[in-house]
C-alpha positions as CSV (number, residue, x, y, z in Angstrom):
1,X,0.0,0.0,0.0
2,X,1.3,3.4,-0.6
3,X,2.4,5.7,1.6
4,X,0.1,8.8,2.4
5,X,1.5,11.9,3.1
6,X,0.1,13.9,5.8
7,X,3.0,17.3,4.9
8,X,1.4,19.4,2.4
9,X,4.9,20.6,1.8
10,X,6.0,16.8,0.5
11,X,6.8,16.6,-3.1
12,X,8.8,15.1,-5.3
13,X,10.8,17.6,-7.2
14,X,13.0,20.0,-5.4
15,X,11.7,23.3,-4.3
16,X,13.8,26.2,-4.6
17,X,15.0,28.5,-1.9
18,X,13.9,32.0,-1.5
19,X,17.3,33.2,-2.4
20,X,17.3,31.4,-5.9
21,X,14.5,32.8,-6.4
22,X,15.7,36.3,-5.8
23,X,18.4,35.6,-7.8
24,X,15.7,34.6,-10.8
25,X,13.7,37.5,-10.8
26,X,17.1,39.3,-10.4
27,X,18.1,38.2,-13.5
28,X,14.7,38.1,-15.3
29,X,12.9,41.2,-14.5
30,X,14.3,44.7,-15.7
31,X,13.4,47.9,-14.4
32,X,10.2,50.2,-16.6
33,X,12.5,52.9,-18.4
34,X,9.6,55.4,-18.5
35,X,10.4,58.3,-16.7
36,X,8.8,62.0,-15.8
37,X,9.3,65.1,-13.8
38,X,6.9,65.6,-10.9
39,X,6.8,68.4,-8.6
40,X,8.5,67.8,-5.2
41,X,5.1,67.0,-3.3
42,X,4.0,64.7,-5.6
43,X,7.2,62.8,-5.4
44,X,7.0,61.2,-1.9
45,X,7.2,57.2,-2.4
46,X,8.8,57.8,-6.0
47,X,11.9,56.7,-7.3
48,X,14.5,58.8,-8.0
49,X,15.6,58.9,-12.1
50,X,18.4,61.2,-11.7
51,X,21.3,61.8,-9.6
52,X,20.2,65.3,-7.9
53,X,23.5,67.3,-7.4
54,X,23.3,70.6,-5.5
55,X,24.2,74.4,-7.1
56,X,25.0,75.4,-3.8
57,X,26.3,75.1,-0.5
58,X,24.2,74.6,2.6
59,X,24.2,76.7,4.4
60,X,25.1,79.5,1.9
61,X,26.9,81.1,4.5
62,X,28.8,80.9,8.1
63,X,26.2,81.1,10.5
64,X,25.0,80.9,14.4
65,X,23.2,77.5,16.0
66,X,22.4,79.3,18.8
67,X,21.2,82.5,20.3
68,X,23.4,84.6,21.8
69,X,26.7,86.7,21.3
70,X,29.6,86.6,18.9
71,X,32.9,86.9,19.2
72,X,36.4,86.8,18.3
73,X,38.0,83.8,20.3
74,X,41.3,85.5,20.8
75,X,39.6,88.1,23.0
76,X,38.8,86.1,25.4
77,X,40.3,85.9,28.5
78,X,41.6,82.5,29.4
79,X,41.1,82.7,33.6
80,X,38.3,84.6,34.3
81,X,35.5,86.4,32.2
82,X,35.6,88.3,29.6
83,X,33.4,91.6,29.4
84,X,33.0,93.3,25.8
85,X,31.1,96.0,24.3
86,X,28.2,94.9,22.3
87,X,28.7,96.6,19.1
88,X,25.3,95.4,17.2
89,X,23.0,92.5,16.4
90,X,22.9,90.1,13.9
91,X,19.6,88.2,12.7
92,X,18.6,85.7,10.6
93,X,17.4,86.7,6.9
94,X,18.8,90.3,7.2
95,X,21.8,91.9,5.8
96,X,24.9,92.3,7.9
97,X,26.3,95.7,7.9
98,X,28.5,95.9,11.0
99,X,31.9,96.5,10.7
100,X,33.4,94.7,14.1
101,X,36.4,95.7,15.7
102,X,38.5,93.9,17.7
103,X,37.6,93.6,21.1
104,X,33.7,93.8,20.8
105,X,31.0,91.7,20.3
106,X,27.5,91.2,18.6
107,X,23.9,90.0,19.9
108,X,23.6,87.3,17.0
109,X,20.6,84.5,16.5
110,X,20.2,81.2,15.6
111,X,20.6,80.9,11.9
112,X,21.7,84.3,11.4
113,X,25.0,85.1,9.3
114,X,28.3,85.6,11.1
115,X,29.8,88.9,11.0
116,X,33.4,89.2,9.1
117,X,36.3,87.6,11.3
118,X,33.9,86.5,14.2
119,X,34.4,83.1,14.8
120,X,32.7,81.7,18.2
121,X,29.2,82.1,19.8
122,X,28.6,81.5,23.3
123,X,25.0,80.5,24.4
124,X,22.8,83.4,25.3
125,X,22.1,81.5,28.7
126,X,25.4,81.7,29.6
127,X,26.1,85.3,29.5
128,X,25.0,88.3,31.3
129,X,24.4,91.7,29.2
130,X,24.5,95.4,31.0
131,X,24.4,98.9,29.6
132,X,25.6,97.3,26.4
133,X,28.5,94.5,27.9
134,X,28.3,91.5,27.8
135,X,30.0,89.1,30.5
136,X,31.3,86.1,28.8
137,X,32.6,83.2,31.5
138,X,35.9,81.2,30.4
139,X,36.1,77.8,29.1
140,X,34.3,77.6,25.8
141,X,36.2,76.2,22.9
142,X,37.0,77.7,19.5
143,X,34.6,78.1,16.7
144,X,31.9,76.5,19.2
145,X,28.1,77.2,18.2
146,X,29.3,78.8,14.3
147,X,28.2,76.7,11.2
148,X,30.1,76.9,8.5
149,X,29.0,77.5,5.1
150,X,28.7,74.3,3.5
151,X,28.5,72.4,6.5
152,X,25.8,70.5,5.3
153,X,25.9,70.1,1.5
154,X,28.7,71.8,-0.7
155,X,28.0,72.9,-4.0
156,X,29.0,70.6,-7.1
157,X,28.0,67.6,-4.0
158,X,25.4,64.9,-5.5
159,X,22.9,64.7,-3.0
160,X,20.9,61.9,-4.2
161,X,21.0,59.5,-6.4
162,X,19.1,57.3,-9.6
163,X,17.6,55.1,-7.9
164,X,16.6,56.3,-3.8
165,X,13.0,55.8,-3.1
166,X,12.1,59.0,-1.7
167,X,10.8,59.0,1.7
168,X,10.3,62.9,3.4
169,X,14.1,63.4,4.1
170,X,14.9,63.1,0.8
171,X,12.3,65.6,-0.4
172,X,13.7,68.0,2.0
173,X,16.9,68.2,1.1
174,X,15.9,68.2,-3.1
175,X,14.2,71.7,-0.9
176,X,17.3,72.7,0.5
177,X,19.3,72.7,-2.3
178,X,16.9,74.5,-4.4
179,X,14.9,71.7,-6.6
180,X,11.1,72.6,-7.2
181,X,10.6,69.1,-9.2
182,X,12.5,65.8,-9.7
183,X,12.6,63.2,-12.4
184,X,11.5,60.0,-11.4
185,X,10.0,56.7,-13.0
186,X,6.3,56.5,-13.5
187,X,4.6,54.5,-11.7
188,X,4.5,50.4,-12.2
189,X,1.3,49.5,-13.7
190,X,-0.4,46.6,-11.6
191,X,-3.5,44.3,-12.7
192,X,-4.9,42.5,-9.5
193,X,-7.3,39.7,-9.6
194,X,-8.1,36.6,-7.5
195,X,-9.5,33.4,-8.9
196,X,-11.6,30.5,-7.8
197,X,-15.5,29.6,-7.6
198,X,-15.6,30.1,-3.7
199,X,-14.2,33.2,-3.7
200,X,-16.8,36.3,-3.2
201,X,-16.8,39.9,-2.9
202,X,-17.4,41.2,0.5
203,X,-20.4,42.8,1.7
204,X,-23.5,40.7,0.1
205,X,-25.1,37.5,1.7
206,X,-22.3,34.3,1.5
207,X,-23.6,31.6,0.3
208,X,-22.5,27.9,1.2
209,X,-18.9,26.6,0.6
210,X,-18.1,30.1,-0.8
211,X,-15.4,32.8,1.3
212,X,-15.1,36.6,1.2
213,X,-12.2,38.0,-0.6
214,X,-9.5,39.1,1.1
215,X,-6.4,38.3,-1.0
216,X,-7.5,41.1,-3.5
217,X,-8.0,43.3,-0.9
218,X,-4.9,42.9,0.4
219,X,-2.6,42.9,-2.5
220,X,-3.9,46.3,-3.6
221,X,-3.7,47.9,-1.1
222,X,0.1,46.4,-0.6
223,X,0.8,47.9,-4.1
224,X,-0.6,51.2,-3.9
225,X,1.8,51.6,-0.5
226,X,4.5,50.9,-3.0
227,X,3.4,53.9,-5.6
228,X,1.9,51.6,-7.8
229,X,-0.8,52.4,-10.0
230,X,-3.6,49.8,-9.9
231,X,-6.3,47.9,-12.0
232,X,-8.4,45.8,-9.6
233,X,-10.1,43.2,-12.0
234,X,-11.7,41.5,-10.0
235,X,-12.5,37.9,-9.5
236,X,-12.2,35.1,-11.8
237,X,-14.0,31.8,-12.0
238,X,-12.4,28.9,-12.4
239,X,-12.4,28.5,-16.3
240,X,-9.2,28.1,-18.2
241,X,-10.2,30.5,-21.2
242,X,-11.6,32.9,-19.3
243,X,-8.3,33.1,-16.8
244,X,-6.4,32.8,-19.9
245,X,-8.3,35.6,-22.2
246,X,-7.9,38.2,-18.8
247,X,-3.9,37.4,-18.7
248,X,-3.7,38.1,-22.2
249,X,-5.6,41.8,-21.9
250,X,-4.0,42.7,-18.8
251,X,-0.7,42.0,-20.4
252,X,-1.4,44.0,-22.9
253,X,-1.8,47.3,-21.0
254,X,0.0,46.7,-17.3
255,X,3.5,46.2,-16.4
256,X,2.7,43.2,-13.3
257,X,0.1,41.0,-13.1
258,X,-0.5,39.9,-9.7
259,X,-3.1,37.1,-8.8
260,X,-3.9,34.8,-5.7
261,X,-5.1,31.1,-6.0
262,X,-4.8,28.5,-8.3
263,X,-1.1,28.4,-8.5
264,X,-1.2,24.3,-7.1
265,X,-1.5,21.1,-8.7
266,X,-5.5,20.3,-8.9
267,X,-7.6,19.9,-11.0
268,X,-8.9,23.5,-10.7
269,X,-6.1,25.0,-10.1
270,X,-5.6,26.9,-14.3
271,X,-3.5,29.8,-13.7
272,X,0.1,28.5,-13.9
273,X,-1.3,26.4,-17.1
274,X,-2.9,30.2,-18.6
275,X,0.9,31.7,-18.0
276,X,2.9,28.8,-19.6
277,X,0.2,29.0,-22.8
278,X,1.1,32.6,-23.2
279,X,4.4,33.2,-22.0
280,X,6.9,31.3,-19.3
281,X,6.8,30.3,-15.3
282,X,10.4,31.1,-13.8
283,X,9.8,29.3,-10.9
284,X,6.5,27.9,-9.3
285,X,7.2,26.6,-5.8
286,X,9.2,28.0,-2.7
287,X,11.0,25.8,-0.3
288,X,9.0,28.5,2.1
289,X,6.2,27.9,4.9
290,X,4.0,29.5,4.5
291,X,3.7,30.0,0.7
292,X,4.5,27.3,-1.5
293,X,2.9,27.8,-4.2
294,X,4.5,31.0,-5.4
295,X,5.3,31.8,-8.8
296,X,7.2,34.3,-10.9
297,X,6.7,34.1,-14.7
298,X,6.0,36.5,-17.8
299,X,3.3,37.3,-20.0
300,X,3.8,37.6,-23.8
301,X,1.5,39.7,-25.8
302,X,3.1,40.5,-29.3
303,X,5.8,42.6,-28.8
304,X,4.8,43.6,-25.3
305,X,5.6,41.5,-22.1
306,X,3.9,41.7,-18.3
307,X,5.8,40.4,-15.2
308,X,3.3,38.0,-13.4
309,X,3.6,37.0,-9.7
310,X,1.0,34.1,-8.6
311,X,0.5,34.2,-4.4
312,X,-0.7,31.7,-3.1
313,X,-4.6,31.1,-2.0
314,X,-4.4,30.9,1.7
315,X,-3.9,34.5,3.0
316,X,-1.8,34.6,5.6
317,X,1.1,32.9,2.8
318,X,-0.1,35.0,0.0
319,X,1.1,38.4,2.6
320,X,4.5,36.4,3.4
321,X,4.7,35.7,-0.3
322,X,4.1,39.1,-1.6
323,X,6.9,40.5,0.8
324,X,9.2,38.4,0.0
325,X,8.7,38.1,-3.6
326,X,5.9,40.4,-5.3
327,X,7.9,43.8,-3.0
328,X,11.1,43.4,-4.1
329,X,9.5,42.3,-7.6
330,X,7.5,45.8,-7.7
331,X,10.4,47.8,-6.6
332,X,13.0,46.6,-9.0
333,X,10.3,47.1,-11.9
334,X,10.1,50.8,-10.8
335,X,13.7,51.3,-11.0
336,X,14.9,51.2,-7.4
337,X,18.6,50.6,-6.7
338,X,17.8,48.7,-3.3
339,X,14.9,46.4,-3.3
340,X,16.2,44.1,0.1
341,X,14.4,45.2,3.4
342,X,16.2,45.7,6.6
343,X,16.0,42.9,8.6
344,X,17.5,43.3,12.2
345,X,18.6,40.2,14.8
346,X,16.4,40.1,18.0
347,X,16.8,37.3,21.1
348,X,13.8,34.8,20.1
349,X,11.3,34.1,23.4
350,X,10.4,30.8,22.2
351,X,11.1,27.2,21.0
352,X,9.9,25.9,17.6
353,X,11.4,22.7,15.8
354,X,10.9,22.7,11.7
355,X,11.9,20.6,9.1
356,X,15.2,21.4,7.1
357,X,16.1,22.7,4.1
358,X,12.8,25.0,4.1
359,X,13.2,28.7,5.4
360,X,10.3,29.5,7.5
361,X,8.2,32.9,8.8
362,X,7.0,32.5,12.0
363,X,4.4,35.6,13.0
364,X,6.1,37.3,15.8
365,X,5.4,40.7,18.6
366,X,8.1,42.7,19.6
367,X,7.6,42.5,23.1
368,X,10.4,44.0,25.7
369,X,11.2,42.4,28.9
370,X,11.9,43.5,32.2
371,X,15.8,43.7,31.3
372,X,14.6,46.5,28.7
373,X,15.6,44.0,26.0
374,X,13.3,43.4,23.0
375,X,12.5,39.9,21.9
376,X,10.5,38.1,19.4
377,X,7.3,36.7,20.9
378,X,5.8,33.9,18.6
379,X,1.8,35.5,18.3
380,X,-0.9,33.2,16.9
381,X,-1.5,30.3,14.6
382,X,1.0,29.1,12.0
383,X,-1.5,28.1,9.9
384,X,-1.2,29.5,6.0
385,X,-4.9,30.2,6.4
386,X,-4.9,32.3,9.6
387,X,-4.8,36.0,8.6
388,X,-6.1,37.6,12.4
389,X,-2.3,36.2,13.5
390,X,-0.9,38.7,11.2
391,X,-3.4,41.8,12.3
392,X,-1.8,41.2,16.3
393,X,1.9,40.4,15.0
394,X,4.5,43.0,14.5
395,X,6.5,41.5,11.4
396,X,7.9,37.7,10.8
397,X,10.8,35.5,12.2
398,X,12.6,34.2,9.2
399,X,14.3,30.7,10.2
400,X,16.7,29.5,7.7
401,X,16.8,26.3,5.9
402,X,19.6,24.7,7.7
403,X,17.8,25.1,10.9
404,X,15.5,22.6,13.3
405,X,15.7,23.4,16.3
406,X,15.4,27.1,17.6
407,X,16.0,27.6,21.5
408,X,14.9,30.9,23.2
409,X,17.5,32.6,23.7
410,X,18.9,32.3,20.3
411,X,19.3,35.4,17.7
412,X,17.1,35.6,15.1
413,X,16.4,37.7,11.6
414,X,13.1,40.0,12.5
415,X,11.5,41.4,9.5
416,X,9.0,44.3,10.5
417,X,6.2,44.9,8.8
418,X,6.6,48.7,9.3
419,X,9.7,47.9,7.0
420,X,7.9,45.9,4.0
421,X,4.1,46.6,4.0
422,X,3.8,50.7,5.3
């Protein structure tokens, strides 16, 4: 009698790891060359299509970071205070038009220019100012509390580069150095649909056997974090031509096609068959749990070819999936020079035994013990079905293939989700 299997992860053929499959869509996908000026508020979450180098220094000029008074460093006494005239005041935005002697000092404020030859501020708090003399105390260093021009950013300096996806900091500082607008790709061009008879929209009456959709849900809302520009087309029933006949059109006029189900090996299951037909599956299975089923592939229409990346139907994988494949997928499409998350290492606060040469995501909280250290708390169900464990977990514990036994105690890669889905 032959042997059942009760591991839905048993199979035959070898699986690839998640870093061969990297390495594929690496090699396969190329970035969309289209690219566009926007004006700097519309470019937050864009990627950069030029290296941005600045016309100018910033600060333009030597100037205060502090209120208080100017002052020539060799005229202070070394062993006791110093008391000077106060020859004028200095603010930010106006013109300077003192001519300071020798011997004297100046009111100045934060930001504003320093006068010719002064070279150190002392802190308004730390003086005392009567009938126009100032008491300075000893002990403060040279140049302390002065800027100097170019401090920041020096002109002829690239400041950012092809490439960056810009989050606010970078905006600002296109700002500080003068830009109004950057060039930066347009936006990747997703299709999203999700197939199977059971599947229906939310919000009317469900009918038996039959499930909401959440995958679609999900994945758009994933994509449109990622600057995307999205097509939701809906759901699909489980009819080859019809699967088939939507790939084709979406091809046609997107850059990805992203779907969720029917990526397996039953008898319903007519995606992967609909991608081979009309173009070519890179890869098709994960040596992942959760997410198996996950596929990389292309779509050939004419002259015209569509990335497509299948997730898997159960939706707690098809979120694990589309961070560690559709993301990076999405962001290397739209031109970004970095498409890796940061993943940090964190003490693990539990045991868990897996099987090897699979790399597995275990939901996880962030939770900080009484030694103010922060560790990775397993949180839910490891079930590819159980989405509420992702809604109360922080990000995922990625345990790598060579792995089987994890003690707590043991450092671990954490991959927050503030990093890959915000």
């Amino acid at each position: 009698m032959a042997q059942l299997s009760d591991d839905c992860f048993a199979g035959a053929e070898r699986l690839i790891t998640t870093s061969e499959a990297l390495d594929i869509l690496a090699a396969r996908i190329s970035p969309v060359a289209d690219e566009e000026s926007v004006p700097l508020r519309e470019a937050i979450g864009r990627i950069l299509a030029e290296d941005v180098t600045s016309s100018v220094n910033v600060p333009p000029h030597d100037n205060s970071a502090v209120d208080g008074y100017a002052v020539f460093f060799d005229d202070l006494a070394d062993d006791g205070p110093s008391a000077l005239p106060v020859a004028g005041r200095a603010a930010a935005g106006q013109p300077i038009e003192l001519n300071v002697r020798r011997g004297e000092a100046v009111r100045i404020f934060t930001g504003a220019p320093m006068p010719e030859g002064l070279d150190t501020v002392l802190m308004q708090e730390d003086c005392a100012e009567e009938d126009s003399r100032v008491t300075i105390p000893p002990g403060i260093k040279r140049g302390a509390n002065r800027r100097a021009a170019g401090e920041d950013v020096t002109a002829g300096q690239v400041v950012l580069t092809r490439g960056t996806r810009l989050r606010p900091q970078e905006i600002g500082l296109a700002a500080a150095v003068g830009r109004t607008a950057l060039k930066v790709y347009q936006r990747v061009s997703a299709a999203v649909f999700s197939t199977g008879d059971e599947v229906e929209e939310p919000g009317g009456e469900l009918p038996p056997g039959k499930i909401y959709d959440s995958n679609r849900f999900t994945i758009i809302t994933a994509l449109e974090r990622l600057g995307c520009a999205v097509d939701d087309l809906g759901i699909l029933p489980d009819r080859p031509e019809e699967i088939a006949s939507a790939i084709r059109a979406a091809a046609e006029t997107h850059d990805v096609l992203l779907t969720s189900g029917g990526m397996s090996v039953g008898e319903e299951d007519h995606v992967g068959q609909a991608v081979s037909a009309n173009g070519a599956l890179h890869f098709w299975r994960l040596a992942i749990k959760p997410g198996r089923p996950v596929s990389l592939g292309q779509i050939q229409v004419g002259d015209r070819s569509a990335a497509f990346v299948g997730l898997p139907g159960n939706p707690a994988a098809a979120i694990v999936t589309f961070v560690l494949i559709g993301r990076p997928l999405i962001l290397r499409l739209g031109g970004a020079a970095e498409i890796a998350p940061i993943v940090y290492r964190v003490p693990a606060d539990f045991d868990y035994r897996k099987k090897k040469d699979r790399r597995e995501f275990v939901r996880a909280r962030l939770e900080v013990g009484l030694d103010g250290i922060r560790r990775a708390k397993k949180h839910g169900a490891s079930g590819a079905g159980i989405l509420s464990s992702l809604v109360g977990a922080d990000g995922l514990v990625a345990l790598p293939e060579d792995m089987t036994q994890l003690d707590a105690g043991s450092l671990v890669e954490f991959l927050p989700f503030s990093e890959v889905l915000a």
